[in-house]
N, C-alpha and C positions, 0 to 999 in steps of 0.2 A: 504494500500500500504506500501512494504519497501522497503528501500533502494537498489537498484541493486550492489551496492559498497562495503556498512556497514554491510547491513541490521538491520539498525537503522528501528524502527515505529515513530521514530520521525521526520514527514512530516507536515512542515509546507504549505500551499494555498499559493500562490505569483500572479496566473494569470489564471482564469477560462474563456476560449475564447466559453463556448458552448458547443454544438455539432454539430459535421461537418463529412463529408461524406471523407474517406481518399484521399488526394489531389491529387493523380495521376489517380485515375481509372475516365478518361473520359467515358461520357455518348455518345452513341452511340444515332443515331435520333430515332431508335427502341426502346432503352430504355426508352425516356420521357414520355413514360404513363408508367412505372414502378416505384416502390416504391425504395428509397437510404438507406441504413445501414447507420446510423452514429454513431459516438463513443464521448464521453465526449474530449473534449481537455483542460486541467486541469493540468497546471506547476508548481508543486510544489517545495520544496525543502526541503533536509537533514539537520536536525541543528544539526547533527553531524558534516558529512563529507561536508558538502558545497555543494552537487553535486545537479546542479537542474535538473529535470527529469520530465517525464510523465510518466501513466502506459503503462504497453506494452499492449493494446488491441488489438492491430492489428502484424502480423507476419510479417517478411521479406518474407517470402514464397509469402503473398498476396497481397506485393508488388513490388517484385523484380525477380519473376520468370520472367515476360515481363515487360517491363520498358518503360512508354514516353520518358522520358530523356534523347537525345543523348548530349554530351558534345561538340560536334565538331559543331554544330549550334551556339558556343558562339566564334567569331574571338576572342574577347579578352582572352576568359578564355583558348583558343589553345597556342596564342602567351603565354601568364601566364606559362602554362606548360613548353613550349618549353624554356623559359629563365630558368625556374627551373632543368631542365634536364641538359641545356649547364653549368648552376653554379655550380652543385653538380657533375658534370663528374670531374671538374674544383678543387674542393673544396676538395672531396672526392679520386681526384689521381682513377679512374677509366677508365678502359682501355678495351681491346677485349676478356680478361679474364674474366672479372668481370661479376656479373651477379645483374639485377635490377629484383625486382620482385611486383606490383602495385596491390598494394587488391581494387577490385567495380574500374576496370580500364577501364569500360563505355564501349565504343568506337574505343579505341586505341586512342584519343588524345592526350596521353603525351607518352606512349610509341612507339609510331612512328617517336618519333623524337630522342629516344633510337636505333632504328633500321639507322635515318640519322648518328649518331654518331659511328654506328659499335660497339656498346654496347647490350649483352647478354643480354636476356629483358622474361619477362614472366607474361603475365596478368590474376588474377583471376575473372571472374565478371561474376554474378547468373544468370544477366539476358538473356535470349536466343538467341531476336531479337540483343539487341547492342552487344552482344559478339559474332555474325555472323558477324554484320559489321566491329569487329574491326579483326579479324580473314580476310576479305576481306580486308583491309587492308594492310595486309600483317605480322601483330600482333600477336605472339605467347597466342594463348588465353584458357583458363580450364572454362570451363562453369558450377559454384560451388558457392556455399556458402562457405566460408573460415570458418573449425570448426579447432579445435584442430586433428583430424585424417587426415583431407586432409593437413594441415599444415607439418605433420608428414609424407604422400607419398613425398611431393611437394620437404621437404630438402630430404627426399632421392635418389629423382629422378633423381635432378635436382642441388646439392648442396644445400648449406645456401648461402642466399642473402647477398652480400655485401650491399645493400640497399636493404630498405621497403619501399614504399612509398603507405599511406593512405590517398590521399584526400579525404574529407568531406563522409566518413565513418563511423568512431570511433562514431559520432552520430547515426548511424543508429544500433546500435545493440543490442538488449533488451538483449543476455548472455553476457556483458559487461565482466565477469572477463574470461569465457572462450574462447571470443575474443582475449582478452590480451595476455593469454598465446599461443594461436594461434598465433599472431604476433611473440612474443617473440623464438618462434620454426622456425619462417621461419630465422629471421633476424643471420646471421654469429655471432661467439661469439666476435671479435672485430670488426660488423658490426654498421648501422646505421638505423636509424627507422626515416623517418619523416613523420610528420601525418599534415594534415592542418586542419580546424576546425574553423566552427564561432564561435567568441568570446565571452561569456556570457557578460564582460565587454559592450559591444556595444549594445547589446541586452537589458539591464537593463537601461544605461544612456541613452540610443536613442530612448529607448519604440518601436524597431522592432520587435513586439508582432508577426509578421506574419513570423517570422523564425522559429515560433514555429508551428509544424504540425506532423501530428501522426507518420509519417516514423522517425521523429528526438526524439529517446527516453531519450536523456538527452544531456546536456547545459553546456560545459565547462569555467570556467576559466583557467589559469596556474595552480592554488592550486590545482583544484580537477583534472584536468589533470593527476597532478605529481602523485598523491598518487593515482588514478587508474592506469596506470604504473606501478608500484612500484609493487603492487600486482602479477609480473611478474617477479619480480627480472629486470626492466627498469629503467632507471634514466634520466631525461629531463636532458639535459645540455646545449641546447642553444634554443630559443626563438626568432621569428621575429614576427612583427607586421607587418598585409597583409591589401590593402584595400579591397580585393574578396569580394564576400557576405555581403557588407555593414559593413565591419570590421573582421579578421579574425587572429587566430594564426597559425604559420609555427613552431610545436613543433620538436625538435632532440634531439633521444633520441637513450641512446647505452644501452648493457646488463652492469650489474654490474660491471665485470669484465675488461672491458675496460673502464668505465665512465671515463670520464673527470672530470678537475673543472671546476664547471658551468661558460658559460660568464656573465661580467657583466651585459648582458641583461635581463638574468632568475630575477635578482634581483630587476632589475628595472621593471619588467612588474609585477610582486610580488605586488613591492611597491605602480605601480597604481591602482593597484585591493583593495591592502588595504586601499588605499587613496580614493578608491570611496565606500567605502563601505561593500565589497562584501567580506572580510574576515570574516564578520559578519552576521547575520541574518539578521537586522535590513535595512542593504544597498539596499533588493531587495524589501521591502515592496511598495516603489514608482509606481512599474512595471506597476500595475496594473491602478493606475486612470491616468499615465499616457497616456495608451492605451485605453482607454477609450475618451480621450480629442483628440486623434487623431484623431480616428473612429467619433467622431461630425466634425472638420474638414472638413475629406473627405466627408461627408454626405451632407454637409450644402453646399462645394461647389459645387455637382454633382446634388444638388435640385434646386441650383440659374440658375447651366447650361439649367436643362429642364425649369425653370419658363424662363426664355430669347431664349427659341427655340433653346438650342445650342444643334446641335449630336456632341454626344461624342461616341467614341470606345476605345477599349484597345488596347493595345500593348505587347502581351507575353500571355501565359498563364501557369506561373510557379507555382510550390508549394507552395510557399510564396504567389503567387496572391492568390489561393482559399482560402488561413485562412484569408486574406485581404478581399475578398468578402463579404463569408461568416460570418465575424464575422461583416462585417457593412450591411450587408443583402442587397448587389449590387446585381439588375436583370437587366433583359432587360430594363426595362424601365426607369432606370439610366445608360445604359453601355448598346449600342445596340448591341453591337458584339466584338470578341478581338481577334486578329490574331498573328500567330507566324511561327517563320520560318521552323518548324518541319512539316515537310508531314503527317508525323504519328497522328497527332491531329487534321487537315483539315476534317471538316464536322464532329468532335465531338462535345462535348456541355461540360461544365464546370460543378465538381461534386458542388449538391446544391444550386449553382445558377443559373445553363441552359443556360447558356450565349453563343452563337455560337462561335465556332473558325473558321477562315478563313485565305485563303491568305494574305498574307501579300498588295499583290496586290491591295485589296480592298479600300484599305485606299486612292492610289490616282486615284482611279477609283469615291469614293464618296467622298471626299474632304472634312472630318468632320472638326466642329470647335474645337473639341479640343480629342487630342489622350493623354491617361491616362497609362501611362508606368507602368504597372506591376513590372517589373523587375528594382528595382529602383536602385539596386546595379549595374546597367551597364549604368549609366547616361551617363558618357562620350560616349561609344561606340553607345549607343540610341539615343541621339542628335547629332551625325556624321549621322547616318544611314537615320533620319529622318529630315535632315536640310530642303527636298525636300516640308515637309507642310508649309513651308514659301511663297510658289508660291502661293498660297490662304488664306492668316493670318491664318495659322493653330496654335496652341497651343498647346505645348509641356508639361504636368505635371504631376511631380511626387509625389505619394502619403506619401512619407516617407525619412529620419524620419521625415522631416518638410515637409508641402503642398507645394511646388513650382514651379513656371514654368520657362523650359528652356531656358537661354540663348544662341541664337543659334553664334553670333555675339564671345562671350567669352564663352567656356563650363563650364570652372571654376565658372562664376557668375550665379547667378538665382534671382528669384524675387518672395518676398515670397504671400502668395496669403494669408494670415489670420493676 
């Protein structure tokens, strides 16, 4: 393997999770006497350029042409949008002129609330089915893969973007620098880029091993952020720290020509990165036994459930859950069933561990003793939604970064279970 960045051969191991079947393609009840494809999941990194990555074994094509993942199934991650949209109309002096343009824009989640503010709006996104419904929306939508040639119609068509905006993208793209410069083609010359992005920081100190899955071909910090950028004639110049996705960054980034001087933020999320380690090699070596000490954890406590006759089920069935499963080898007979609010996965089965998905419904139809939240980066919104297992001492718990169960009383507090 090298570098998608450098193209350094100097790839150091950090975190070998297996092999797992890619996390979104649900199994259909037809397919369970079929055989699964799996691919290595193996997180290495550059000791060159810092940048951690996977190899690309798997395409966007043969993930992203239909997509599980609707984005508007997450109230908080809507409302999330919709505050980011009213601050940067705000921030940014954008008006009935202006035009936004959202690369992998799902849904129309966030640009729908471009269309409440009477903001020129235009969304790219590959996949078929969500880029019907955000189009049904009402959502100007290009049903594409964003290269460097469609990038090239899109300003002609349509203008250059006063803003770009790439949420949790920029990981998905195995031509990492021909992506960049596709961004850097849409964005106006004294336009704005902001990309949001789970944070390798949190990934390393928190041992969220399960953010790691074959659609996310590489792991940002700020450092290697900036200097993929860069590669674009881009320059980061302001930097927010988000709690999305169990910790994430809200990069802004303009072309050269108009850069700024960076805020004092860039410099401080720098300084925590180099203070944890992670300017260096040596800072991500931890990653690994500490993901390891989790997955006992989870294990030890979902073996005590079945030795005391406890049902348990899950709650979500997101991409993060199946590297979670899968690397602690959860099946039915740990995790009888795991429900979630997307129609589109109802009466699927989970890749590699066959675990049923279901209504959401079911949960208080069978009144398990304890529902195991996948999706542990929406604690707060999960313990609102699921206060209602308390009518039968149901139990609330999340598998990461620490084993704990929900506080339904304070959402803030928890109670750690190891």
């Amino acid at each position: 393997m090298r570098c998608r960045l450098c193209d350094s051969d100097r790839m150091r191991s950090i975190l070998d999770l297996g092999a797992t079947p890619p996390c979104e393609l649900f199994l259909t009840e037809s397919g369970l006497d079929m055989p699964e494809i799996t691919y290595p999941l193996h997180l290495r990194l550059c000791e060159d350029c810092l940048l951690l990555q996977i190899p690309a074994l798997i395409t966007p094509e043969a993930t992203f042409t239909e997509y599980a993942y609707y984005s508007s199934f997450s109230d908080s991650w809507v409302e999330h949008a919709r505050e980011f949209v009213v601050s940067s109309v705000s921030r940014l002096h954008l008006d009935a002129a202006s035009l936004i343009v959202e690369v992998a824009s799902n849904d129309g989640y966030l640009l729908q609330h471009c269309n409440d503010a009477g903001i020129r709006c235009l969304g790219i996104e590959p996949s078929h089915n969500v880029s019907e419904a955000a189009r049904e929306r009402g959502v100007p939508t290009l049903t594409a893969f964003l290269d460097e040639d469609l990038a090239g119609h899109v300003r002609a068509e349509y203008g250059p973007a006063d803003l770009v905006v790439a949420n949790n993208v920029y990981a998905h793209i195995p031509d990492l620098l021909g992506f960049t410069r596709a961004l850097r083609t849409l964005v106006a010359d004294d336009g704005w880029l902001s990309i949001e992005v789970h944070h390798a920081l949190n990934l390393v100190l928190e041992a969220q091993f399960d953010t790691v899955y074959h659609e996310h071909f590489q792991y940002y910090t700020v450092l290697s952020a900036s200097r993929a950028l860069a590669t674009a004639g881009l320059a980061v110049v302001d930097v927010e720290l988000l709690d999305t996705h169990g910790g994430s960054i809200r990069l802004w980034a303009r072309p050269d020509a108009a850069r700024d001087v960076p805020t004092p933020r860039v410099a401080q999320v720098l300084k925590q990165e180099e203070s944890a380690g992670l300017h260096d090699v040596d800072g991500y070596l931890a990653l690994e036994p500490q993901a390891r000490a989790a997955r006992q954890e989870v294990l030890q406590f979902l073996l005590e459930c079945r030795s005391n006759n406890k049902t348990v089920v899950g709650y979500g069935a997101p991409g993060k859950g199946n590297t979670l499963l899968n690397y602690c080898g959860i099946r039915p007979d740990l995790l009888e069933y795991t429900v979630d609010r997307n129609p589109y996965k109802h009466g699927r089965f989970t890749p590699g561990t066959r675990i049923p998905i279901l209504d959401p419904a079911m949960i208080r139809k069978d009144r398990p003793d304890v529902v195991l939240a996948l999706p542990w980066n929406l604690e707060v919104e999960l313990t609102e939604q699921l206060h209602y297992i308390t009518e039968w001492g149901g139990e609330l718990v999340f598998p990461l970064p620490t084993l704990h169960s929900a506080s339904f009383e304070s959402p803030s507090e928890s109670r750690s279970l190891t």
